[in-house]
Residue, then its C-alpha position, 0 to 999 in steps of 0.5 A: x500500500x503506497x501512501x500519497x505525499x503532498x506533492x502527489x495529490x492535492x485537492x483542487x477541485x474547488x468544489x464546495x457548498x457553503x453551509x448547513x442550516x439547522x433549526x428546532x423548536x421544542x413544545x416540551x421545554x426542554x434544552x435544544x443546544x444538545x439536539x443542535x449540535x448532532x444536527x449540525x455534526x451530521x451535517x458536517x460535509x456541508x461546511x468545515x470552517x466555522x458552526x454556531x448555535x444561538x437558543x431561546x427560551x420561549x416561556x421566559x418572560x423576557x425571552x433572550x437569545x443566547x449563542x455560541x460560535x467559533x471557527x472550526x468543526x462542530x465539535x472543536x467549536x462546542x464543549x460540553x461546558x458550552x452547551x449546558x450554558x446555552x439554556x432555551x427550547x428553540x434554537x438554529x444552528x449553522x456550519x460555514x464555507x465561505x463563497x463570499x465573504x472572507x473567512x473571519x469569525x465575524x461572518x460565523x452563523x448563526x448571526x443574532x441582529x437586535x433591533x426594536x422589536x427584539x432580537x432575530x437568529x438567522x442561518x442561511x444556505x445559498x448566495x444572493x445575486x443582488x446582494x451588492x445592489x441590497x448593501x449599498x441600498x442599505x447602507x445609503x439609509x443608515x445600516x452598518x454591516x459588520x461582517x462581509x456576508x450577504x445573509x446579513x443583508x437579508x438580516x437587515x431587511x427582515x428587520x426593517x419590515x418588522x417595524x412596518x408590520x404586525x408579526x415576525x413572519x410577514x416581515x419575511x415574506x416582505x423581505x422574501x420579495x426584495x431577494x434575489x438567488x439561493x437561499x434556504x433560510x432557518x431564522x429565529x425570533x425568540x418565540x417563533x422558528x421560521x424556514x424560507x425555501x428561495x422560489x427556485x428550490x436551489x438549495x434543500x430545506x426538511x421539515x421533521x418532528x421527535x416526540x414533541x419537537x419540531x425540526x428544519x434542517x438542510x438534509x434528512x440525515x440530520x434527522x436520521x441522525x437525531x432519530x426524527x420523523x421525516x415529515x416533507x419538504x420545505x417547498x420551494x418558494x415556501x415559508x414555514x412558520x412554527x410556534x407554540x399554537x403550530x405550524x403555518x404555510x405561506x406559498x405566496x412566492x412559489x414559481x410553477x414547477x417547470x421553472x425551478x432550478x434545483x441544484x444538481x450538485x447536490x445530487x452528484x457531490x454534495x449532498x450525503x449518500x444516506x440523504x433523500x432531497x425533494x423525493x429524490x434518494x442522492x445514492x440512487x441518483x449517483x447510482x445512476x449516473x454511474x449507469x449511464x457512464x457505463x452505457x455511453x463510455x464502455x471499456x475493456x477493464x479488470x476494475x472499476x473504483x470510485x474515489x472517495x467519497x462522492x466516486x464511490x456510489x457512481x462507481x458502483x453503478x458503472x460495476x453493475x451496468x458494465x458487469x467488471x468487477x468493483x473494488x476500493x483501491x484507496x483508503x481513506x482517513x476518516x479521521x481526517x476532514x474533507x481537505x478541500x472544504x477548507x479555504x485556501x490551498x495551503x491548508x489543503x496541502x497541509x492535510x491532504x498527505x494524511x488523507x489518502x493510501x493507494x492500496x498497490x494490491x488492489x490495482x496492481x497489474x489491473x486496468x482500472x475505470x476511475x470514477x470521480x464526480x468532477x474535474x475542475x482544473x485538472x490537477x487533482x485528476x492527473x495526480x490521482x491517475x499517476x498515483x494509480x500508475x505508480x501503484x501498479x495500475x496498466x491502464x486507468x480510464x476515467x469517467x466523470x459523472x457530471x458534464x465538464x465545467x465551462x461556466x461559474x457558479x453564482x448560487x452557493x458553489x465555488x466553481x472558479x472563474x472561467x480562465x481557472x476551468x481546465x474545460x473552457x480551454x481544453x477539448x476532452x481528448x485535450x485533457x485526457x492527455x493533461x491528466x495522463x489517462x487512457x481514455x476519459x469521459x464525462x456524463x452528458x448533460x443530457x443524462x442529468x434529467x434522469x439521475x433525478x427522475x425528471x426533477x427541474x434542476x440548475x445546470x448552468x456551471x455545465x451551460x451557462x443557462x442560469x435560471x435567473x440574470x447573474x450578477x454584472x459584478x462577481x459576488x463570489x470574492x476569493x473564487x473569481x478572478 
């Protein structure tokens, strides 16, 4: 087994989500800080930078909220010591990667504005495309921003309609209509839990119920997790409003179907294999992109392996629709977090020699099919071919179970600008021959309808075709050029 050095490998593929939302309100009393940090450990792979938790006690007299939030995973942010002082039976919770806005403790989530009516805990998931345009608006009538993320402009306005209106969650539904972009939204008032899904259902949003506590939360395995009844989804469009007398619906902004744009990548990379998202199961989903590879880019191979994580089920699918043989021919470190979750390239260096092992056994004297979930500029595939090779492997194909990236990304995902995308530059024969395969082929756009049984989805970083007018200015900081 030969064991990948730094300068072998590193993980450039800049793909990464930027965070998940978290949120619970508890009909009994009882503490939440606990439940909330389970809930954002299993939703964990969203987002390594930095979580938070902020708690209410809804039966107090003067309601406080109260929060915790740090740099780092989940549980180097939180002691125990942390959550028995977070004392309230509602509460959101938040872990961070930055797609815009720096990666400093001021932009950590959940972020507590008090203002005149009271105080508002929010966490959201996604990137606003007129987000500049509200910050300038807002700071023209007097705002002042302290952190550089654009989900505090969405703060600002919530609480600038509150003070035009009777309740918490009209404020919302005003403020829903001046937003533009990705966003699903988990926001507490002292008293009421409130989760906003954007009209075109970019990003996945839950609805779920233990014993007598409701929960929102980005993904159903944070409900498995915490041994939750998965109740539905958030619709897209939709503001769900729970409180003591219940849950309210308000679908004031919802689109026709035909018109929303669910991000595919959820499906293909970023969501957990153990998720469902809006009906569709993410393993059968990569299950089939992983079938349609085997059916459109056949070969002659002793092996096909997936790399780890998000390659393994797509592999898995192409073994059992092309009938070679599956096998593990890297072993990862699961003690090690996602190296390119976390900004900037030093530290995916840093971590990246402890990530990874070729197992030479496995591969040795073998031609293999390499299944990965992308290739974005083209390093990181070229060092894992080579690492095969210098394993043993006599040949190593690969196949990419999404389209190839020629476009960036404006709605939550890091996709680099264009000059950075080995795609844009290259024809795919052209990059077969830059990362050192024998042969390479990527799932047509074509195919991305079926991996999600016909579910309207956003593939604009494969065409370009955005679902809505990007920005004139980059609202992407550090990822575009």
């Amino acid at each position: 087994m030969r064991e990948i050095d730094e300068r072998d490998f590193v993980r450039d593929s800049g793909l990464d989500e930027e965070c998940g939302v978290f949120g619970i309100y508890d009909f009994d009393g009882n503490d939440v800080a606990s439940t909330i940090y389970y809930g954002l450990f299993a939703l964990q792979h969203r987002g390594q930078e930095s979580a938070g938790i902020a708690v209410s006690n809804t039966n107090a007299d003067q309601a406080r909220v109260t929060s915790r939030k740090g740099m780092g995973l989940v549980n180097e942010v939180f002691s125990r010591e942390d959550l028995d002082k977070l004392h309230g039976n509602i509460g959101v919770g938040h872990t961070r990667y930055s797609t815009a806005g720096a990666s400093t403790p001021e932009n950590i989530q959940p972020l507590v504005l008090n203002y005149a009516k009271g105080t508002l805990a929010m966490a959201h998931n996604g990137n606003l495309v007129n987000a500049n345009d509200l910050r300038r608006e807002l700071s023209q009538i007097g705002a002042i921003f302290q952190t550089t993320i654009d989900s505090e402009s969405i703060a600002y306005l919530i609480a600038r309609e509150r003070l035009k209106t009777h309740s918490v969650e009209d404020a919302v539904s005003l403020a829903s209509k001046k937003i533009k972009g990705a966003y699903s939204l988990v926001i507490m008032s002292p008293r009421k839990l409130i989760g906003m899904r954007d009209p075109y259902g970019f990003k996945p949003l839950v609805l779920g119920k233990r014993d007598n506590a409701y929960i929102l939360a980005s993904e159903t395995c944070a409900l498995d997790t915490l041994g939750a009844e998965f109740i539905r989804d958030v619709e897209p469009g939709e503001i769900v409003t729970i409180t003591k007398d219940g849950i309210k619906s308000d679908k004031s902004n919802q689109i026709p179907k035909d018109k929303q744009a669910h991000c595919i990548f959820e499906y293909i990379y970023f969501a957990r294999l153990d998720s469902v998202i809006d009906g569709i199961s993410v393993n059968a989903a990569r299950l089939h992109a992983g079938r349609c590879l085997a059916k459109d880019y056949p070969v002659d191979a002793d092996l096909v392996v997936g790399v780890p994580e998000s390659g393994n089920a797509a592999a898995m699918g192409y073994s059992r629709e092309s009938g070679i043989p599956y096998g593990i021919a890297f072993q990862k470190n699961s003690y090690v977090g996602r190296t390119f979750i976390k900004p900037g390239q030093s530290s995916r260096e840093s971590s990246v020699q402890v990530k990874l092992n070729a197992i030479s056994d496995v591969v040795k004297g073998k031609r293999i099919v390499m299944i990965d979930d992308s290739i974005v500029r083209g390093t990181t595939s070229g060092r894992i071919v080579k690492m095969l090779r210098d394993a043993g492997a006599t040949e190593v194909h690969v196949r990419i179970s999404s389209p190839p990236f020629l476009w960036p990304c404006y709605f939550g995902i890091d996709v680099p600008a264009r000059n950075q995308l080995i795609a844009y530059h290259h024809s795919v024969d052209e990059i077969c021959k830059l990362i050192g395969a024998d042969s390479l082929g990527y799932l047509a756009v074509n195919r991305l309808p079926e991996m999600v049984k016909g579910l309207p989805i956003c593939n604009g970083c494969f065409t370009g075709k955005y679902p809505m007018e990007p920005p004139k200015e980059d609202i992407r900081g550090e990822f575009e050029e």
